[in-house]
PDB file of N, CA, C and O in Angstrom:
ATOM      1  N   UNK A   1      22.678 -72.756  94.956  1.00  0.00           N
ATOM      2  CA  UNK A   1      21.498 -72.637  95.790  1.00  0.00           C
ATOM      3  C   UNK A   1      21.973 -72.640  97.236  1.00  0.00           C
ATOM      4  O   UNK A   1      22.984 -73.255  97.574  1.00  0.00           O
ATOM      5  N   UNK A   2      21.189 -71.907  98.121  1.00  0.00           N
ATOM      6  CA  UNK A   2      21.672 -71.923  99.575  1.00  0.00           C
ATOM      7  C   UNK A   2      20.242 -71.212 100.371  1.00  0.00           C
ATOM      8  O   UNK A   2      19.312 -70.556  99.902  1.00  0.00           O
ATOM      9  N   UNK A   3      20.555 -71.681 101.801  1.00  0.00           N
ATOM     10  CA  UNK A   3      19.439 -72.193 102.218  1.00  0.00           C
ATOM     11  C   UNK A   3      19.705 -70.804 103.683  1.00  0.00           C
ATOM     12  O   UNK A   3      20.455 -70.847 104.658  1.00  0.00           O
ATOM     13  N   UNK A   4      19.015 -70.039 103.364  1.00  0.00           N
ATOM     14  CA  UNK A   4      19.012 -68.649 104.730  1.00  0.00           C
ATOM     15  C   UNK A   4      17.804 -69.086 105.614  1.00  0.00           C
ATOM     16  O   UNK A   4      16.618 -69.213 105.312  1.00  0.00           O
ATOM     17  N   UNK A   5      18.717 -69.354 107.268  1.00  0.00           N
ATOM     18  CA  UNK A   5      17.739 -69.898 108.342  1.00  0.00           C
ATOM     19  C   UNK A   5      17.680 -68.525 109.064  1.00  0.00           C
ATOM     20  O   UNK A   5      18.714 -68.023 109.505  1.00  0.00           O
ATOM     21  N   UNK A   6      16.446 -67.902 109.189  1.00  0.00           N
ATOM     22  CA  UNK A   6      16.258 -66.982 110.450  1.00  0.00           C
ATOM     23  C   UNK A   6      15.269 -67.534 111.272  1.00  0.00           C
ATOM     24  O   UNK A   6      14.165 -67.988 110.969  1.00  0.00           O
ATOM     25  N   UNK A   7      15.927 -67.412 112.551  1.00  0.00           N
ATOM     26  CA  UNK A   7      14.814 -67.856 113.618  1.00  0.00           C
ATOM     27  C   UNK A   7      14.165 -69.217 113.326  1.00  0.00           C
ATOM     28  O   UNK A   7      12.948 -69.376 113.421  1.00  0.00           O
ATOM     29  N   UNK A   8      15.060 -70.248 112.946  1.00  0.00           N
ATOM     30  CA  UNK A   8      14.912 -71.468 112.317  1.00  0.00           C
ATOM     31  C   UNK A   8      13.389 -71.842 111.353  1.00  0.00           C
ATOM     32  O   UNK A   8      12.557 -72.742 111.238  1.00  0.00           O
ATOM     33  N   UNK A   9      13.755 -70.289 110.717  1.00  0.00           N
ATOM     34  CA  UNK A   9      12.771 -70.903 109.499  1.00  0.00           C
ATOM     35  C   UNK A   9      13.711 -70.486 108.190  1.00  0.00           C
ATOM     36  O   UNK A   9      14.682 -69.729 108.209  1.00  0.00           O
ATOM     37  N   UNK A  10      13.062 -71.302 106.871  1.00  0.00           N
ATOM     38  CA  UNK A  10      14.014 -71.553 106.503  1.00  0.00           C
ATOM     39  C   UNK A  10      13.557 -70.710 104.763  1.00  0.00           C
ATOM     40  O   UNK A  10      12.395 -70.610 104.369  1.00  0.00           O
ATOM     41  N   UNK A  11      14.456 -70.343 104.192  1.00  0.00           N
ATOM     42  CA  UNK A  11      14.283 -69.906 102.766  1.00  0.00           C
ATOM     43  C   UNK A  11      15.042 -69.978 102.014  1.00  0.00           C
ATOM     44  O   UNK A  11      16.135 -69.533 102.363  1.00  0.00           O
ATOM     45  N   UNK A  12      14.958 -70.470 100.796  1.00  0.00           N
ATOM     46  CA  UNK A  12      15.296 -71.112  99.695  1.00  0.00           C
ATOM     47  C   UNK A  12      16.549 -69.648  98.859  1.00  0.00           C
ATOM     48  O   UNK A  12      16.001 -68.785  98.174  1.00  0.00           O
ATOM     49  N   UNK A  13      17.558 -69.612  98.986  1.00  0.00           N
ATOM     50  CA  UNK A  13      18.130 -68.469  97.991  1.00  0.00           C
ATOM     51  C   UNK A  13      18.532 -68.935  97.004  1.00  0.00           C
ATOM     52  O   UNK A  13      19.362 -69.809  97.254  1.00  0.00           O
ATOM     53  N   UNK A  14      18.267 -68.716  95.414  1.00  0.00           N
ATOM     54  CA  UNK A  14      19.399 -68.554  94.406  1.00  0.00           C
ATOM     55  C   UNK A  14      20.597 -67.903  94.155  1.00  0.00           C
ATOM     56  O   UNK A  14      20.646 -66.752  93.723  1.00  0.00           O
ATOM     57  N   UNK A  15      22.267 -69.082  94.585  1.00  0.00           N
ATOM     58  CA  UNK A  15      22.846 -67.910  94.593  1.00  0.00           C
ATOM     59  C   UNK A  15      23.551 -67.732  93.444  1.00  0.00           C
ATOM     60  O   UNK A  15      24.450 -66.901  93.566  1.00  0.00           O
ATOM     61  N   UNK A  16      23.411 -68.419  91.961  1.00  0.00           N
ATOM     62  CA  UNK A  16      23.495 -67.942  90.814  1.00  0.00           C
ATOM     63  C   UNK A  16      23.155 -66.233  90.146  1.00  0.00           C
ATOM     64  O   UNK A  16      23.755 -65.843  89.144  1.00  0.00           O
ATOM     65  N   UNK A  17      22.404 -65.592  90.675  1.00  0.00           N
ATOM     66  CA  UNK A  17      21.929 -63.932  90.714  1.00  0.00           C
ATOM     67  C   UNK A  17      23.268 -63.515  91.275  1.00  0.00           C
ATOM     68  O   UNK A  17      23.977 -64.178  92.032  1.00  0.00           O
ATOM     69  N   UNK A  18      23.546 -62.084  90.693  1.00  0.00           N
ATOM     70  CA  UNK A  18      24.554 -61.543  90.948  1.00  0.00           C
ATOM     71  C   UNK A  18      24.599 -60.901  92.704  1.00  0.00           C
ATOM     72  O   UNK A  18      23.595 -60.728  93.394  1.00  0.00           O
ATOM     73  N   UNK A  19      25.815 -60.674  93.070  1.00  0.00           N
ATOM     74  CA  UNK A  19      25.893 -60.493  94.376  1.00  0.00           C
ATOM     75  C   UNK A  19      24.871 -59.548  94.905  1.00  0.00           C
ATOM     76  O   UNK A  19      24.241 -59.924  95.893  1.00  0.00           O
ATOM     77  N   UNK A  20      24.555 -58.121  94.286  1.00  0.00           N
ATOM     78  CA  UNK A  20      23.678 -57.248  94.869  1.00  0.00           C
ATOM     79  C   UNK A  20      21.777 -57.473  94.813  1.00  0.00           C
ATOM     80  O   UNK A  20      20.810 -57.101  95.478  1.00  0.00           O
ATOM     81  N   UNK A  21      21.954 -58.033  93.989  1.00  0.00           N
ATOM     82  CA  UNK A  21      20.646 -59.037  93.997  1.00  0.00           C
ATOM     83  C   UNK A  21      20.372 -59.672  95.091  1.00  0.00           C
ATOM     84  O   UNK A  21      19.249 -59.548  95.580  1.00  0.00           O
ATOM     85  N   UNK A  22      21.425 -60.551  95.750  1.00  0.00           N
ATOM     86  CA  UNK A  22      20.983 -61.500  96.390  1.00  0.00           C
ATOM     87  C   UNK A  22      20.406 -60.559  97.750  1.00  0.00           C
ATOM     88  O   UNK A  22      19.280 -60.531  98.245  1.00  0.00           O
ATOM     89  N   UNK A  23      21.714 -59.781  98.143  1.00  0.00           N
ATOM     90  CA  UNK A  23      21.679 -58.819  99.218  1.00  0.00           C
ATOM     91  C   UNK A  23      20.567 -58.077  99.111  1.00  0.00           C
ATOM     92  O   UNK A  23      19.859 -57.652 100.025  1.00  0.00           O
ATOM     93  N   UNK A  24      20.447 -57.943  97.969  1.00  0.00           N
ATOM     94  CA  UNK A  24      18.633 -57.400  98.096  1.00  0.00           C
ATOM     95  C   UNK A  24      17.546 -57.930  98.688  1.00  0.00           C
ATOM     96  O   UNK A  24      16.622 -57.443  99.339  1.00  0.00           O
ATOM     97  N   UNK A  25      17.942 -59.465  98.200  1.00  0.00           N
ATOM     98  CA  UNK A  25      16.318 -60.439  98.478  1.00  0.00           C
ATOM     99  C   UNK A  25      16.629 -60.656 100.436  1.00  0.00           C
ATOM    100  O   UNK A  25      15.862 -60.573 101.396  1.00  0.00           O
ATOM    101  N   UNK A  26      18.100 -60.953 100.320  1.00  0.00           N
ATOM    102  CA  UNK A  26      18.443 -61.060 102.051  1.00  0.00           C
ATOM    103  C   UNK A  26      17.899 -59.851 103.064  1.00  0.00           C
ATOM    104  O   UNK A  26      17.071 -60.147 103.925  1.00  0.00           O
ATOM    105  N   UNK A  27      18.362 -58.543 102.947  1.00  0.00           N
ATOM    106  CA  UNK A  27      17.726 -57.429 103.321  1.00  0.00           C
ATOM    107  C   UNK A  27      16.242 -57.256 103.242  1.00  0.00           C
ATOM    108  O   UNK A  27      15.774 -56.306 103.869  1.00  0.00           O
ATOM    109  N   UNK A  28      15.401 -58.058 102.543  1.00  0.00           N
ATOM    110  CA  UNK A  28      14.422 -57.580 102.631  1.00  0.00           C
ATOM    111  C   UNK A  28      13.469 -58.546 103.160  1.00  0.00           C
ATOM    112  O   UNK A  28      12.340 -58.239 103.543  1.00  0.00           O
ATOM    113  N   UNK A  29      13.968 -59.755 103.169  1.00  0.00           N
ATOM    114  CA  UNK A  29      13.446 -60.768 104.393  1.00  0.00           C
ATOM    115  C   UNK A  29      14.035 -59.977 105.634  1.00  0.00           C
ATOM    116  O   UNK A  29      13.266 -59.317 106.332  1.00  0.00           O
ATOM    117  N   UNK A  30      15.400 -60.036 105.921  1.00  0.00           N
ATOM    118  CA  UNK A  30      15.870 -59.762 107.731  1.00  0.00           C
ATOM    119  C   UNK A  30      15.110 -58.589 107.899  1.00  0.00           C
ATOM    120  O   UNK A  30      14.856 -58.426 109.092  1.00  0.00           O
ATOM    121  N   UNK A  31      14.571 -57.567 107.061  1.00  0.00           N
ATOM    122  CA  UNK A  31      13.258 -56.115 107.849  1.00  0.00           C
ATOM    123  C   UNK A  31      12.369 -56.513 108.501  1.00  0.00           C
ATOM    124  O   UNK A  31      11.750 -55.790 109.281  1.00  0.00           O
ATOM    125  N   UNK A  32      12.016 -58.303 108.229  1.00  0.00           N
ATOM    126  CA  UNK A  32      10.926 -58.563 108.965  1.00  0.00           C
ATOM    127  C   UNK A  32      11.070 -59.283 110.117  1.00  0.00           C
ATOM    128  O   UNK A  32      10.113 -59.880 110.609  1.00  0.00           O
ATOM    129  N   UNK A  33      12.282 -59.292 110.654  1.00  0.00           N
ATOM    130  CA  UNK A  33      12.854 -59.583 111.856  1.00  0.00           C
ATOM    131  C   UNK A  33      13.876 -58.522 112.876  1.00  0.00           C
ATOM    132  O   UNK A  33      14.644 -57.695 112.384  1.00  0.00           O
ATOM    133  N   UNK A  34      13.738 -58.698 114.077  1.00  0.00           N
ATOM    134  CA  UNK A  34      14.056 -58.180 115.164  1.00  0.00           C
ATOM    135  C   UNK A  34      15.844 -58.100 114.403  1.00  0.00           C
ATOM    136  O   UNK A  34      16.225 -58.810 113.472  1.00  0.00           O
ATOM    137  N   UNK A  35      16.573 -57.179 115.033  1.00  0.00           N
ATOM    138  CA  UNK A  35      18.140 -57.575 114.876  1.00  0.00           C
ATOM    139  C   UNK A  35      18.921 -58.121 115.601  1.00  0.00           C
ATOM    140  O   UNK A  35      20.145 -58.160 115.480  1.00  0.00           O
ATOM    141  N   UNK A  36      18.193 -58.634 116.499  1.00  0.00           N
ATOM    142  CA  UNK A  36      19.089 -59.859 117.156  1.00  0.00           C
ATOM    143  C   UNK A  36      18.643 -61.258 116.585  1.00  0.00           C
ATOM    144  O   UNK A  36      18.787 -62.251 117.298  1.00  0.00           O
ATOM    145  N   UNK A  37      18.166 -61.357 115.464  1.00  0.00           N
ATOM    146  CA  UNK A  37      17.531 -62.377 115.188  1.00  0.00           C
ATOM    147  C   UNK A  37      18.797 -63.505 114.903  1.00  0.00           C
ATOM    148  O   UNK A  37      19.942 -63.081 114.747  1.00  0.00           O
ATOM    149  N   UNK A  38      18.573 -64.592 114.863  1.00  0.00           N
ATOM    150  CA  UNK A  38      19.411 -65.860 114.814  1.00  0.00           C
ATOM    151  C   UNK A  38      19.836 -66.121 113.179  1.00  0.00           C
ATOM    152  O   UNK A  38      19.046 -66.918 112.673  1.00  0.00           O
ATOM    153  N   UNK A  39      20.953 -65.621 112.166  1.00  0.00           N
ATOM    154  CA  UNK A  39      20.832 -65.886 111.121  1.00  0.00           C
ATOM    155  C   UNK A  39      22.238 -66.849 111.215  1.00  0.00           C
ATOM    156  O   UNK A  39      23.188 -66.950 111.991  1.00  0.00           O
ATOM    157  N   UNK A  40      21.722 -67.586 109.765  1.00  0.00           N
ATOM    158  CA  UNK A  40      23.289 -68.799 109.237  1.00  0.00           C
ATOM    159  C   UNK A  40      22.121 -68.853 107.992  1.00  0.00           C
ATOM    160  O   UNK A  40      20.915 -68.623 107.906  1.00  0.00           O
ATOM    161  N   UNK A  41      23.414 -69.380 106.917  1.00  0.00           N
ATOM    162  CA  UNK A  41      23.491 -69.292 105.812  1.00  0.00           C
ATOM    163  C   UNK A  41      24.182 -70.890 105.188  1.00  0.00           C
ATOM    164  O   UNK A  41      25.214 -71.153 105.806  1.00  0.00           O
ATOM    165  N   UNK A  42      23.945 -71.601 104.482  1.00  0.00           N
ATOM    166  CA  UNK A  42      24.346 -72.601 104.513  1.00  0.00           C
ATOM    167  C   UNK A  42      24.088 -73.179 102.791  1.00  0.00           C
ATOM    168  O   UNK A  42      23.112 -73.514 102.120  1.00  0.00           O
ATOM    169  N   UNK A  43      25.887 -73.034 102.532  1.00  0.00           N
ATOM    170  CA  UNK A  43      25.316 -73.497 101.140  1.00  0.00           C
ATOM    171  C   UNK A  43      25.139 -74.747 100.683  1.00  0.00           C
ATOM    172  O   UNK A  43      25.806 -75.661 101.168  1.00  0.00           O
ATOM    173  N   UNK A  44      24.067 -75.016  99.519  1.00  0.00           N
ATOM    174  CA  UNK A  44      23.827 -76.595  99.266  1.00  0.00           C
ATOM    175  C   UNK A  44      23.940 -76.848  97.992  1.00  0.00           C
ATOM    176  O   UNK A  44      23.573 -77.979  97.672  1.00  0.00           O
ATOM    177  N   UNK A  45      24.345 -76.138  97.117  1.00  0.00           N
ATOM    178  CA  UNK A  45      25.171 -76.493  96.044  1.00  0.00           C
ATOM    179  C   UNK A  45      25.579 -75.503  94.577  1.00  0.00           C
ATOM    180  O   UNK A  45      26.328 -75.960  93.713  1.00  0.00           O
TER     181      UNK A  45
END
């Protein structure tokens, strides 16, 4: 599990799902932000 902060809000990722999955669910949150937006990634277990 790991925890994607944009613009210090925060969303929950599963990162058990295979890699292109995840990059899916990531890409399709960051569309709804500017591209200078503030991202970190932070895993929690």
């Amino acid at each position: 599990m790991g925890k994607l902060i944009v613009n210090g809000k925060e969303y929950l990722i599963n990162t058990r799902l295979a890699d292109h999955v995840i990059d899916g669910i990531i890409e399709g949150i960051l569309k709804h932000y500017p591209q200078d937006a503030t991202v970190d990634f932070i895993e929690l277990f």
